[in-house]
C-alpha positions in Angstrom: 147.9 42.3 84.9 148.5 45.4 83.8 147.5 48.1 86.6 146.2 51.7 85.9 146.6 54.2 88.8 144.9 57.4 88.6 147.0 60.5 90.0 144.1 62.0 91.7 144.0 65.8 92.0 147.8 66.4 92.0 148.4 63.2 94.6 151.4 61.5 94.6 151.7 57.5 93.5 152.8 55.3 95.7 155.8 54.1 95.0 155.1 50.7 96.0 152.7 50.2 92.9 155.5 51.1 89.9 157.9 48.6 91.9 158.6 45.5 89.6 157.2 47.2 86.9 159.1 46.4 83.6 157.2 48.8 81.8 155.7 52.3 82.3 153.5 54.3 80.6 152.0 57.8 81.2 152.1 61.5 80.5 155.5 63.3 80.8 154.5 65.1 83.9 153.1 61.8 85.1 155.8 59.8 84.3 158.3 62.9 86.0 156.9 62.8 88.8 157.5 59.3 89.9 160.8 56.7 90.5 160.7 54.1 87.8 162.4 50.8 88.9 166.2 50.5 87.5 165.9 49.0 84.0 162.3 49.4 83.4 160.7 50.9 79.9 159.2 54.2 79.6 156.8 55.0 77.1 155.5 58.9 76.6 151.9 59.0 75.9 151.1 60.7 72.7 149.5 58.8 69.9 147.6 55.7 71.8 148.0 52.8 69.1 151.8 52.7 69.3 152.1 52.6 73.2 149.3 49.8 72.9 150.7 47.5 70.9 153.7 47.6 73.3 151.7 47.2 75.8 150.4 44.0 73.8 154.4 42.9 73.7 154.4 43.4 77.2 151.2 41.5 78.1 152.5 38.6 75.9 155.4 37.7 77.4 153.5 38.4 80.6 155.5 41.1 81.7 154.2 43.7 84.1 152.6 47.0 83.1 152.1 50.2 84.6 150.1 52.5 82.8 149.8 56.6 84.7 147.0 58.5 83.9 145.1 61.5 85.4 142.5 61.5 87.9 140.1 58.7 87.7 141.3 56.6 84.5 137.5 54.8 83.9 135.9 58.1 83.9 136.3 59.4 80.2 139.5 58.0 80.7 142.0 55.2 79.4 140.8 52.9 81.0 138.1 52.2 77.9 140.8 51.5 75.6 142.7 49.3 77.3 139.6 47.0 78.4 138.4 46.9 74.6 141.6 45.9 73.5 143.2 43.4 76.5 139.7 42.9 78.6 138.7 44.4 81.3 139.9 40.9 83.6 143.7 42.1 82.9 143.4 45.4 84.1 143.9 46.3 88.1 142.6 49.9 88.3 143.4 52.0 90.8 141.7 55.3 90.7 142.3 58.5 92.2 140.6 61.6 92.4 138.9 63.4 88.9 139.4 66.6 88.1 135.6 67.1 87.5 135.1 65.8 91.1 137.9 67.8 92.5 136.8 71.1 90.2 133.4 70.9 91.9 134.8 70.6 95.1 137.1 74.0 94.7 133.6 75.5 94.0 131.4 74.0 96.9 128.8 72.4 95.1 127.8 68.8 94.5 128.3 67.3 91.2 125.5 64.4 91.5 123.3 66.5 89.4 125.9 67.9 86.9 126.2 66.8 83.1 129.8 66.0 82.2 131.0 66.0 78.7 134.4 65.5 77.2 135.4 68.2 74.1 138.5 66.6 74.2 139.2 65.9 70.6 135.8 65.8 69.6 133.2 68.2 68.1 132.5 71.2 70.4 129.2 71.7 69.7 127.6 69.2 71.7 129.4 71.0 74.3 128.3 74.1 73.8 124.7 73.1 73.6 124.6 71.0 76.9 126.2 74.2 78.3 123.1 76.2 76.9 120.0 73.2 78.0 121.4 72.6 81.6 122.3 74.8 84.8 125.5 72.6 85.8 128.0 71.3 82.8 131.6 70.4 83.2 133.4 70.3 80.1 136.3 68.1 79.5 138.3 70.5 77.4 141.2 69.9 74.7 142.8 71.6 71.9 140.4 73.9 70.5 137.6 73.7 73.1 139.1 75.3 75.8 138.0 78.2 78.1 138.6 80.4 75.2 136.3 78.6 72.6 133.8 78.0 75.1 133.5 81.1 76.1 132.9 82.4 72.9 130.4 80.3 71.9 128.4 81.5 75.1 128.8 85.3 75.4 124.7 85.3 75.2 123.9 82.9 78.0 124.7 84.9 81.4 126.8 81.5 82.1 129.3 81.8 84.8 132.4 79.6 83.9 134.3 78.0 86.3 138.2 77.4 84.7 140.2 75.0 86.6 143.6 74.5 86.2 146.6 72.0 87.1 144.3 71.1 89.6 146.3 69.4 92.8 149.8 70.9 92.3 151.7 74.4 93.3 150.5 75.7 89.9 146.7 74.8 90.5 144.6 78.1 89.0 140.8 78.3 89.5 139.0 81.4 88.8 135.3 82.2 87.7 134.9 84.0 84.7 132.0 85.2 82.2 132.1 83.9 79.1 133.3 87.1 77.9 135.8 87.4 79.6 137.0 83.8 79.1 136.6 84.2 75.6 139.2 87.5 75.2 142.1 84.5 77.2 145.2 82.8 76.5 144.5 80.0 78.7 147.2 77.5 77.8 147.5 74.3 77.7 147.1 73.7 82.0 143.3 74.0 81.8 141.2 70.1 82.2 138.0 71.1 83.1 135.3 73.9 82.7 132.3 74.1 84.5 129.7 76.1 83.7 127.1 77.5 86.0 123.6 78.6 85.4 124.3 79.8 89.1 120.4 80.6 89.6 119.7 77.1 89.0 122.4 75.7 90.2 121.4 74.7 93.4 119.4 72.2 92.1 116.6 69.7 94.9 117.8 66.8 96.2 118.4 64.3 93.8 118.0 60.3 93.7 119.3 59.1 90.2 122.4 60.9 89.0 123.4 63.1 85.9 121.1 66.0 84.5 117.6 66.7 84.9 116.0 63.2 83.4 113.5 62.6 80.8 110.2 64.4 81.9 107.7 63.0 83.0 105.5 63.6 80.2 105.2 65.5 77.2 102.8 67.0 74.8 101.7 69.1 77.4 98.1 70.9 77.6 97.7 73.9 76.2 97.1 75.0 79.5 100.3 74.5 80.6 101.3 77.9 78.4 100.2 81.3 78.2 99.1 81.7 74.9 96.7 84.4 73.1 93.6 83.7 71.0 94.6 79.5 71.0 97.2 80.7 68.7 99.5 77.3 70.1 100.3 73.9 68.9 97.8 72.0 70.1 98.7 69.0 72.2 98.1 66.0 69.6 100.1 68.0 67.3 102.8 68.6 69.2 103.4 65.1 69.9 104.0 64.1 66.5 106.1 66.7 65.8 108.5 66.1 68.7 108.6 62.3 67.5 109.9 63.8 64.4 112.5 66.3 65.8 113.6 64.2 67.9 114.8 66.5 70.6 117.8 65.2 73.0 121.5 66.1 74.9 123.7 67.9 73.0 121.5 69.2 69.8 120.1 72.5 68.8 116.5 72.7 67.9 115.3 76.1 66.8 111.3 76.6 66.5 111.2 79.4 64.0 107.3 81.7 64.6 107.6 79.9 68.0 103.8 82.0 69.0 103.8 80.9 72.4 107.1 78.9 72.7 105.1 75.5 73.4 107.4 74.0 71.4 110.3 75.4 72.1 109.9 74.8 75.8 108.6 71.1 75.3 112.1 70.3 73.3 114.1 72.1 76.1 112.5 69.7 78.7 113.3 66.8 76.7 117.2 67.9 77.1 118.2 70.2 73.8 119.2 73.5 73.4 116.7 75.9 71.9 116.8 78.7 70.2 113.2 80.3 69.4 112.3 82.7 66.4 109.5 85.4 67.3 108.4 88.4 65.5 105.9 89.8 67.5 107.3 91.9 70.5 104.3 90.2 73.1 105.4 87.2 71.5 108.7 87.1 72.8 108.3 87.7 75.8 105.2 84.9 76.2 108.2 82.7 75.5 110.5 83.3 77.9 107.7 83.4 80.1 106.3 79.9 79.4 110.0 79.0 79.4 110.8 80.4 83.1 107.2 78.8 84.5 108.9 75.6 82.9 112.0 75.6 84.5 114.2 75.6 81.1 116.5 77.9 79.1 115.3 79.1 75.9 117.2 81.7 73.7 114.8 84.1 72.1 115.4 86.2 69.1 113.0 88.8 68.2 112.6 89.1 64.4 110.8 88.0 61.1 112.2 85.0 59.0 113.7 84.2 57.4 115.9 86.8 57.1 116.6 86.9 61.2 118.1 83.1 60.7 121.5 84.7 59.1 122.4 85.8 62.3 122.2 82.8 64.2 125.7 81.5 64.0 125.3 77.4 64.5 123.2 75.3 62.4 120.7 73.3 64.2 120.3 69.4 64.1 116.3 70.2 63.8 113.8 72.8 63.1 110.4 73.6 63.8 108.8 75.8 61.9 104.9 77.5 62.8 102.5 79.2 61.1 102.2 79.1 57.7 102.0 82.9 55.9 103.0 83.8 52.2 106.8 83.6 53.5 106.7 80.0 54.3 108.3 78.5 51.5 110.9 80.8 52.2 111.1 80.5 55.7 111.4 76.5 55.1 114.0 76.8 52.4 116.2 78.9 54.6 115.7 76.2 57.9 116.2 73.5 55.7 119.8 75.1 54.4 120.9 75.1 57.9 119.1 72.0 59.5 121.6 68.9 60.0 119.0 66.6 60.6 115.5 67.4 59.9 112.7 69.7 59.7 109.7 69.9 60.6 106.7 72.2 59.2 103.2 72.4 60.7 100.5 73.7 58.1 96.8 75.0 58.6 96.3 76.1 55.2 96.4 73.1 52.5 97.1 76.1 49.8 100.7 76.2 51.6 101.4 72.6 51.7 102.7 71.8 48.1 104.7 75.0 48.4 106.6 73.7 51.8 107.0 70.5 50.2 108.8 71.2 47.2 111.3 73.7 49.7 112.3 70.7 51.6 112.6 67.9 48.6 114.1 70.8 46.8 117.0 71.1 49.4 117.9 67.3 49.6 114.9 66.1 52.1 113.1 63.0 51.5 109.4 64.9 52.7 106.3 63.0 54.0 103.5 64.1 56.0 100.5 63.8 57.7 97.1 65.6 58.3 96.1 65.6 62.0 92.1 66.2 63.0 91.2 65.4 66.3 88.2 65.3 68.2 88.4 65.9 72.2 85.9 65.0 74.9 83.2 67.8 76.0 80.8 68.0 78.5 77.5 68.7 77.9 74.7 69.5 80.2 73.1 66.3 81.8 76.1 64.5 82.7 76.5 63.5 79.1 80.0 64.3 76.6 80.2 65.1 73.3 83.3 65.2 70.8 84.2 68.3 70.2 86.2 68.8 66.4 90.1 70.9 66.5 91.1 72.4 63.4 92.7 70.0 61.5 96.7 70.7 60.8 98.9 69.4 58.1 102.4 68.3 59.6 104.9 68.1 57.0 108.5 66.8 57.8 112.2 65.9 55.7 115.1 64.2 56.8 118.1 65.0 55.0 118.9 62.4 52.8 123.1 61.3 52.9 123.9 62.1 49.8 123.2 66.0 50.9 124.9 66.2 53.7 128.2 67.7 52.9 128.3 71.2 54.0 126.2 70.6 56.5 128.7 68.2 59.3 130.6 70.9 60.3 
């Protein structure tokens, strides 16, 4: 067997469980801060396929294995590695407290309802966009996604960040910072976990199923759902297709560029993504954040006109949505297709504006199709009878960005 304790918050490992142990393997502090039995090996953990195929020596010759790691080691821990590469039948896992458990804790809230994502050596940006969708995120930080980078990337939000540090031992920090603040830090290398706190939503109801706010319970919502002015909104049947195709979710950006009444915007938020909505009209903006508070999510509005207001917004979006459909729309979609990752998505009412926004998204590496969308909803009319009443038909245009165009873009 080859057991894997957890060292918990800062607890001490028993001694009991390294006894007999002909090999031992862990951080340096880990591996410090216990007695290793007279003759046995000790391996410092830094690049995970060497101390692994010791391990595999070790399990061989049936030899026992100790392997240290921090807090709970099958929570974004080691734990995954070792299972995929010996089976999960030779491990004996022993785990102790995690630092996002014991980071809430220092804080006073629950954690049932909190997303937890790990930056460690991976791509910050999901990060940073579950931090902007949800009211309680704890980041798993690493080398460049720290406090510091974190806090940079949310200067906008009115986040509170929670930064805990050496959690568990004499030289535990944990302090509550704006972003700004964390952003202007040399944090060091002590810092495991950041949690950030949307802390007028962070009190969250009672929950039954954990993690973040789940999948809603519908979508495409009725135009009644939004204050809007003159029906100028997405309609619901046209929404629906065009949240198929953006494919809203955890961890992405979506921005919905001439957002109108921000039914969009606030239907992609629901489903989990961070938004960023694109308004020129002064009312407009603040219908949005409007719609978006009666909703219950967080959308970022700018006020301005594209597309020149999209040079300021500093990360590219996985999707885009783009409204209306004025003499600056092939513009407009050349500029959102530049930035998109993944796909864009361009709703139409006039058909003189549909080759134009076609050839801007083939044009920047898009395979394009499309569809026209007329509808005909149930009426009443006098006499107990109903009659089908006609929408204004809308062509829905949208491009995926083909492989072969996407360096640049994977950032």
């Amino acid at each position: 067997m080859i057991t894997v304790v957890g060292t918990g918050a800062g607890a001490p490992v028993d001694a009991r469980v390294t006894a007999g142990a002909e090999l031992v393997v862990g951080g340096r502090r880990h591996l410090d801060a216990v007695r290793l039995p007279e003759g046995a090996e000790r391996i410092v953990l830094g690049p995970l396929a060497p101390a692994l195929d010791t391990i595999g020596t070790y399990v061989a010759e049936e030899r026992p294995v100790v392997v240290l790691a921090s807090g709970d080691p099958g929570f974004f821990g080691i734990v995954r590695a070792l299972a995929e590469r010996f089976g999960p039948e030779r491990l004996d896992v022993r785990p102790g407290v995690s630092s996002v458990a014991a980071a809430f804790a220092r804080t006073g809230l629950t954690w049932d309802d909190a997303v937890v994502v790990s930056a460690h050596g991976r791509d910050p940006r999901t990060a940073v966009n579950l931090c902007r969708a949800h009211p309680k995120v704890a980041v798993l930080t690493g080398p460049g996604a720290g406090p510091a980078e974190l806090g940079a990337a949310l200067r906008d939000t009115g986040r509170v960040l929670v930064v805990a540090a050496a959690l568990g031992s004499a030289e535990e920090r944990v302090e509550r910072v704006t972003p700004a603040e964390a952003a202007g830090r040399d944090w060091g290398a002590a810092v495991s976990v950041v949690l950030c706190l949307d802390e007028a939503r962070a009190l969250g109801p009672v929950r039954t199923v954990a993690g973040g706010a789940g999948r809603p319970a519908g979508w495409a919502l009725d135009e009644a759902g939004f204050d809007h002015r003159d029906s100028m909104i997405t309609k619901f049947e046209v929404r629906a297709l065009a949240l198929a195709r953006l494919g809203p979710r955890p961890g992405e950006l979506v921005w919905d560029v001439g957002a109108g009444s921000g039914s969009v915007a606030v239907e992609c938020a629901r489903l989990g993504a961070a938004v960023t909505a694109v308004e020129k009209a002064p009312d407009g903006v603040e219908r949005v954040r409007a719609n978006a508070a009666a909703h219950g999510v967080d959308v970022r509005v700018v006020h301005g006109a594209a597309p020149d207001v999209l040079a300021g917004l500093d990360e590219d979006p996985d999707a885009v949505f783009v409204g209306g459909g004025g003499r600056e729309l092939p513009a407009v979609v050349t500029a959102c297709a530049r930035r998109a990752r993944r796909t864009v998505v361009v709703a139409v009412a006039a058909l003189d504006r549909v080759p134009a926004a076609r050839a801007a998204l083939t044009d920047a590496g898009f395979s394009c199709d499309g569809v026209l969308l007329q509808s005909s909803r149930l009426a009443p009319l006098p006499g107990d009878v109903t009659r089908l009443a006609a929408t204004n038909p809308v062509f829905l245009l949208w491009g995926v960005r083909l492989p072969a165009h996407k360096e640049g873009v994977e950032k």
